[in-house]
N, C-alpha and C positions, 0 to 999 in steps of 0.2 A: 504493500500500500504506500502511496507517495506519502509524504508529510502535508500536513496541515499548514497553509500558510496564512500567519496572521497580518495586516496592520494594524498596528500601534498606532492613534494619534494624538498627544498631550504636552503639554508645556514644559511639565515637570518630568517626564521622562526618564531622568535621569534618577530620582529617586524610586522608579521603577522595576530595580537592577534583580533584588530579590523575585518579585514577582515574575522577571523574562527569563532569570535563570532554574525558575524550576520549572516554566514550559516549555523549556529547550531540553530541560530532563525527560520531562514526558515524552518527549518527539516532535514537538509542535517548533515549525521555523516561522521567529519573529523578525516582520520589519519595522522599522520603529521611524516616526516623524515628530515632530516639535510644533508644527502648528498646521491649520486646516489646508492651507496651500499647499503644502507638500503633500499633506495625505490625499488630495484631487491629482497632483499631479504622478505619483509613487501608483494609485489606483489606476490611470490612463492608462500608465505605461505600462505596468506589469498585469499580465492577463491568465496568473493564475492563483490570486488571493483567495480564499475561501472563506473569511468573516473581516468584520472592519471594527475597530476598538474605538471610537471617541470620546475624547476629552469633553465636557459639552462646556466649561470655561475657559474655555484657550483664548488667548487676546489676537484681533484680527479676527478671522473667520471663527466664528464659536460653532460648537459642536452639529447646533440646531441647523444652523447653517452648511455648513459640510454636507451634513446630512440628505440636504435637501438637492442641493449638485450632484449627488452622489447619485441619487435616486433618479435624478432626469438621465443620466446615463444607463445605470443598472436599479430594475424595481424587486430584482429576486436577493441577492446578495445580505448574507445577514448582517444586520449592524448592532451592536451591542451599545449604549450611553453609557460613559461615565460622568457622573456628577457629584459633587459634596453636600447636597441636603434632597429632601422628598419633597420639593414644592408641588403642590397638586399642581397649579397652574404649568410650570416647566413640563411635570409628566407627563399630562394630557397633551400638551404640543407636542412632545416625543414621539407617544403613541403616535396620535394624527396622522405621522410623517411615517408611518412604519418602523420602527424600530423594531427589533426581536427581542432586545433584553434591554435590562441597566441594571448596572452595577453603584455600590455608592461607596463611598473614599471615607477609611482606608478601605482597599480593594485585598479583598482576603484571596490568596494562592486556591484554597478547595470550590470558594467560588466560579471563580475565572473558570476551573475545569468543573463543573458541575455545567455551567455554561457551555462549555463548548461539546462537552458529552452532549448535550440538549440539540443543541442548533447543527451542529456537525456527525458525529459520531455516532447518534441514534439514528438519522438517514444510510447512514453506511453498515451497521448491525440492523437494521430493519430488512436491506436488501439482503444482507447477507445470509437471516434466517430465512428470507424468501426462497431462496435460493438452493439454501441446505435440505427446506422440508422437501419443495420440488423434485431435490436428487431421493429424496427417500423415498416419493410416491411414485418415480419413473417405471420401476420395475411393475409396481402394483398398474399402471396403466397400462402398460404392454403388454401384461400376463391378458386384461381383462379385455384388450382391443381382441387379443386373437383366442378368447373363449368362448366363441359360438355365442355371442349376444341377439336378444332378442330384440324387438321395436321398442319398449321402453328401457331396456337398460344402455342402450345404444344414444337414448338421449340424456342419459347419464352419464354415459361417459364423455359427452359433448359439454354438457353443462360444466363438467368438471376440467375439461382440456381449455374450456374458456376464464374460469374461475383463475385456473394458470395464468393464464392470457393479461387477465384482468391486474391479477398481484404483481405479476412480473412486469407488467408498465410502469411501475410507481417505483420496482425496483432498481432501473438503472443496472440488468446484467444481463450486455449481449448475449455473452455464449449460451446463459439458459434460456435464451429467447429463440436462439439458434436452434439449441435442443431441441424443444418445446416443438417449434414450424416443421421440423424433421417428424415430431410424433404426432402432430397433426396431422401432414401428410401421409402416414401409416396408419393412422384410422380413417382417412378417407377412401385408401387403397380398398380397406376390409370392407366397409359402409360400401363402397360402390359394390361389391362382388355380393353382400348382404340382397342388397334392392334387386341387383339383376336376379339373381338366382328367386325373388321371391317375390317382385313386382306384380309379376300376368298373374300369378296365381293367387294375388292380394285382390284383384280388380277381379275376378271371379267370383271368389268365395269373401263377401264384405264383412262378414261374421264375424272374421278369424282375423282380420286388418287391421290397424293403424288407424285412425281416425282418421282422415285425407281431407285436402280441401272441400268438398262437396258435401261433404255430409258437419261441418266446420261446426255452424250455425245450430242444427238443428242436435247436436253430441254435447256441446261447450257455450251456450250462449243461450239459444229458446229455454232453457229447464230454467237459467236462472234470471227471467225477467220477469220486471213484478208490475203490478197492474195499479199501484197505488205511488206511482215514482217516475219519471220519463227515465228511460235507458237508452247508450249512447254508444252506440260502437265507433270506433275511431279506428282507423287501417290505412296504417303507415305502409305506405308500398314498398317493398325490395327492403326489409327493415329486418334483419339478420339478430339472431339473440344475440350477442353480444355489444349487439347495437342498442338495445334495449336495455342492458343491465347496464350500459354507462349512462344512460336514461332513466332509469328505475331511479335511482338518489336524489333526484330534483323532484320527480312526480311525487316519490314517498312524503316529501315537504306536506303535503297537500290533501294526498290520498291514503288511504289504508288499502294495502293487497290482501284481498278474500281470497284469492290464490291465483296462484300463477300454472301456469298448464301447458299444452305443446299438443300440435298436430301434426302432419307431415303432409307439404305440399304435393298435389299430382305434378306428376311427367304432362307434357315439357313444364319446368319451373320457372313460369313467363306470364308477364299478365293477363295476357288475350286468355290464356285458358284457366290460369291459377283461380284467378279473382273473377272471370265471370262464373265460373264452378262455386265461389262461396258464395253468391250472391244469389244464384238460380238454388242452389241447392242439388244439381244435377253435373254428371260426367260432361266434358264437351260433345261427346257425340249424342246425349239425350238433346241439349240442347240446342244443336244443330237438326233433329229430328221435329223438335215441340217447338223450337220458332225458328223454322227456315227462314222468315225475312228477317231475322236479328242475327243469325249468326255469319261471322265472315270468315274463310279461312285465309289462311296466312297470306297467299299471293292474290287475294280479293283487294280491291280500293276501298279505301276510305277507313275510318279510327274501327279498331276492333272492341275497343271498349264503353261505345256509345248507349249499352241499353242495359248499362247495369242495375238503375234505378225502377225499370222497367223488371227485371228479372226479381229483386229483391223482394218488392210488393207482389210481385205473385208468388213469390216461394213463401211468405209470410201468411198470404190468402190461403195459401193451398195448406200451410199447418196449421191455422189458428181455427180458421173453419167462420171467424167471424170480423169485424171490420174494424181495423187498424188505421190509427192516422200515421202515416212513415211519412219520413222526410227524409232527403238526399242529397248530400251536397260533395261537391269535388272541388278541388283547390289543386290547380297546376299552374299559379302566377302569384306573382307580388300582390296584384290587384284584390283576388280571390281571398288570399291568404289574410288581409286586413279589413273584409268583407266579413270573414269568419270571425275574427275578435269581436267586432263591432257588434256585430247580432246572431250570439250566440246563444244568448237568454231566449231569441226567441223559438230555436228549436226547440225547446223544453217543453211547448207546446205539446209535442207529438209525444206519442207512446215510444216511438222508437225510431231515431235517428242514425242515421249512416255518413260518418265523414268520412272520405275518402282524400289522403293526402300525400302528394306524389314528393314530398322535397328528396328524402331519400334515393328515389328514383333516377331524377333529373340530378344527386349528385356524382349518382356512380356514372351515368352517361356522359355528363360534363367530363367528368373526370376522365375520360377516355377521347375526350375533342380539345379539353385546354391545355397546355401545357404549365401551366398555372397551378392549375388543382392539380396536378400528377405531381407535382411538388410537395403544395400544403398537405397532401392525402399519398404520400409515397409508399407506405405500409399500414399494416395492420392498424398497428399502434395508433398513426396519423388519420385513419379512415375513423376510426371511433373517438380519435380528439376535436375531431372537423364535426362529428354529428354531435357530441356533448356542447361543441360550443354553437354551432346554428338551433341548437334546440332554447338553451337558452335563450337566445336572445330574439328568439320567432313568435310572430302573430299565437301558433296555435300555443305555446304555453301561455300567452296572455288569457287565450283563447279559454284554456284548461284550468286559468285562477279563478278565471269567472264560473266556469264549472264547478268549482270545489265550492261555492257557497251555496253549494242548492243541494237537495237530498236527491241523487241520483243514481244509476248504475252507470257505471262507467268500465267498458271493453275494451282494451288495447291490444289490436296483432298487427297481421301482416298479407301478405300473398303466397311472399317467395323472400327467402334472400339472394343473397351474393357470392361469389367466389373470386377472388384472385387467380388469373388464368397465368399460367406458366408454360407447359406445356404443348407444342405443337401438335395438330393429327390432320395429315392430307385427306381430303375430300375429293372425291370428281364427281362431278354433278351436272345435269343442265340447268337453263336459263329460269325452268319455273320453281326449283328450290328454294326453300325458304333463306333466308340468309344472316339467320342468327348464327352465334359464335359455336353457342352450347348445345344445338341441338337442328337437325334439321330434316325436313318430309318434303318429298318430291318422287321423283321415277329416276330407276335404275342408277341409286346412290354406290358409288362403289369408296371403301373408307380401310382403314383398318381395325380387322375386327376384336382386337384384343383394345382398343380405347375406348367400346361405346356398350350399350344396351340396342339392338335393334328390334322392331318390331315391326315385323312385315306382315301383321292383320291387325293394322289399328284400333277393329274394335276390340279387340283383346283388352285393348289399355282404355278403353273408354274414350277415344280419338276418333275426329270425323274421317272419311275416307274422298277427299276430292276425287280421286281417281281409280280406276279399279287396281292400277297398279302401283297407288300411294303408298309407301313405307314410312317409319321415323327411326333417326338414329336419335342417342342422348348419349352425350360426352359425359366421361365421368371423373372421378377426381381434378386434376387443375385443368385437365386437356381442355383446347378452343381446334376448332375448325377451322382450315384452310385452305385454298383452292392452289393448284400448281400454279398459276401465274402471279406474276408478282407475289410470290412465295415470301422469299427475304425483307420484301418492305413492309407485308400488313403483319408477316413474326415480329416484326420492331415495334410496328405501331400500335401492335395490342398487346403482346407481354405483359402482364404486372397491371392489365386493367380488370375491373370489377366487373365480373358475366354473368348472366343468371340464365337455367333453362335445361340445364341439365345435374348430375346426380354428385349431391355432396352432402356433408352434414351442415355446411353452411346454406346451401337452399334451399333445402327439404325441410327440416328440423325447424319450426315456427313456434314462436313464443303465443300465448292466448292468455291474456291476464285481466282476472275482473278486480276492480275498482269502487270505493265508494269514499266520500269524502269525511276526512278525520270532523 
């Protein structure tokens, strides 16, 4: 471990001598200044200090001051006050300014290190035990990836690969981050071989299945709406569990979770079919059967997900048996989205509300056109930092405060998630194939067959058949889709982007969580 490096800044410095020579015992390397210009300019120049010590009576720039320059430069950096009395008024301006500590004169030796134990050292054993438990529970993960898991333990061991995910961001330790991506990878491999080998035979026998998108609604959501409360389903599009437990800690402010729960999206894991299956309550090829002018298939013109509003109230009609007020709203702009803050007291109106909200959506897609957000969103890490802070600061948690003062039910999922594609797999295809990344239906697909799921009797999987010789493939683990032309530029240009549509734990595996306000 490098050393710890302090600035020093104080007048008296010099009388100092005991207190720097027994942090120099410790291990801790001091730099020491005499008044607030130097410690601005000693701080500029050296670019690996780790805390800052002030004097808060230095003559010239005083502590408070320093303080404040310090801070328009760096807002993370701990800063400890020293001063010779507890004026309330001084402290409060302290705090104000961020400080992390103060110390007060004389400045005791166990102090100083109690202090930096705090601000320093328990970031670095916090990671460290992060770290050590992870290495303990590796084994137990890979014993339990490859012991013939079933559809719920299967999302246990997701929840808990994420759980990882979750602690080791805060920990600051590549290599077990490293680790970790390597054993994620190893249980997608198992999860894709899971689905294939048991997918057709799920979508036959429903019995014996997964809860799937279709049947979402009426397994996890009709049993628990109540007739004396408006309920609110909210459906974050492309919104991957992990996306949601970095979101769960601001909701919880507000909300109480009556439980959290999980479904598993249909093949392809894409909206056209995900989300109008939760909302009709039907496979896509029912509902290409029961409303031939509403459904579109993939190489069809015009939006695929125009009549969900339409499907929902009839799937509602068709369970309740009696007459519901639903309401329906979709947010895919700025305009929308401050629509919905503004008046969202008045869906409370209805017995049961549907908001449909794409931010998620449009940011994994972004994130695959700008180069911008391939930056702020480069990994894992950054794709659930980027959704922690747009959630905050967006229309619909204003949206969601306003919600928490009413007695309501409140629903949170999803469609589908995401994946991070890595993975190359050539395709040859013609011109009326679909041209998603993860997954694709057309005539006479020719692909390699050890990267997909294929299904050459679409209705097998509850899939419309445009043609009689329609098939679908599903890419599985990180693999994307590729056509031999221009091979090398669209490898570059989609590596390491967010896909959804075909088979992983990240876009199968759906969070479903009921809500009621604290």
């Amino acid at each position: 471990m490098d050393k710890v490096k302090i600035l020093w800044a104080d007048d008296e410095i010099d009388l100092l001598k005991p207190q720097l020579f027994f942090l120099e015992k410790k291990g801790y390397e001091v730099v020491t200044v005499s008044n607030g210009h130097d410690a601005l300019d000693e701080f500029k120049e050296t670019n690996d200090i780790d805390v800052i010590f002030l004097d808060e009576s230095m003559p010239g720039l005083t502590g408070l001051e320093t303080l404040q320059r310090i801070r328009k430069e760096n807002t993370t950096i701990p800063v400890v006050m020293i001063t010779k009395n507890e004026e309330e008024n001084l402290m409060e301006e302290a705090i104000g300014s961020e400080i992390d500590d103060y110390l007060i004169k004389p400045v005791n030796p166990n102090q100083i290190l109690l202090t930096l134990k705090r601000l320093i050292d328990n970031k670095r054993l916090v990671s460290e035990k992060t770290a050590s438990d992870y290495q303990q529970e590796f084994r137990q993960i890979i014993m339990d990836i490859n012991s013939g898991l079933d559809e719920n333990t299967w999302v246990d061991i997701y929840k808990k690969i994420i759980n990882w995910e979750l602690r080791l961001d805060e920990s600051n330790t590549p290599d077990m981050m490293e680790i970790l991506a390597m054993q994620k990878s190893e249980a997608n491999s198992e999860f894709s071989k899971y689905v294939i080998k048991n997918y057709l035979k799920w979508m036959g026998q429903r019995d014996d299945a997964p809860i799937f998108s279709d049947n979402l609604l009426m397994k996890k959501v009709f049993p628990k709406l109540s007739d004396d409360k408006p309920n609110v389903l909210l459906l974050l599009d492309n919104m991957r569990f992990d996306q949601w437990k970095v979101i769960q800690p601001i909701i919880k402010e507000l909300f109480r979770v009556e439980n959290e729960d999980h479904f598993y999206s249909i093949l392809p894991t894409a909206t056209q079919y995900s989300r109008n299956a939760i909302f009709a309550g039907m496979m896509p090829d029912q509902i290409a059967k029961n409303y031939p002018d509403k459904w579109l298939n993939d190489f069809d013109e015009g939006g695929k997900n125009m009549h969900e509003e339409y499907f929902l109230k009839s799937h509602i009609n068709r369970v309740f048996r009696e007459e519901k007020k639903v309401g329906y709203v979709k947010v895919t702009n700025v305009k929308a989205a401050k629509d919905l803050q503004d008046n969202v007291h008045n869906y409370l109106q209805n017995d049961f509300t549907a908001i449909v909200y794409n931010f998620i959506d449009m940011l994994s897609h972004a994130r695959t056109e700008m180069e911008v957000l391939k930056e702020l969103a480069g990994d894992e890490k950054a794709y659930r930092s980027l959704t922690k802070s747009w959630f905050l600061n967006s229309p619909l948690w204003g949206a969601l405060k306003k919600l928490s003062e009413k007695d309501i039910n409140l629903f949170v999922t999803t469609d589908h998630g995401t994946i991070r594609v890595k993975q190359p797999s050539k395709v040859i295809a013609d011109k009326t194939t679909t041209t998603n990344l993860r997954y694709k239906m057309g005539r006479n697909l020719k692909y390699e067959q050890k990267d997909v799921l294929e299904v050459r009797n679409p209705g097998e999987a509850g899939l419309p058949k445009p043609n009689v010789s329609s098939s679908y493939i599903f890419a599985k683990e990180d693999k994307f889709f590729l056509y031999p032309n221009s091979y090398n530029y669209y490898h570059n240009f989609f590596k390491d982007t967010f896909q959804h549509g075909g088979i992983s734990l990240e876009e199968m595996i759906c969070p479903i969580i009921w809500l009621t306000p604290k």
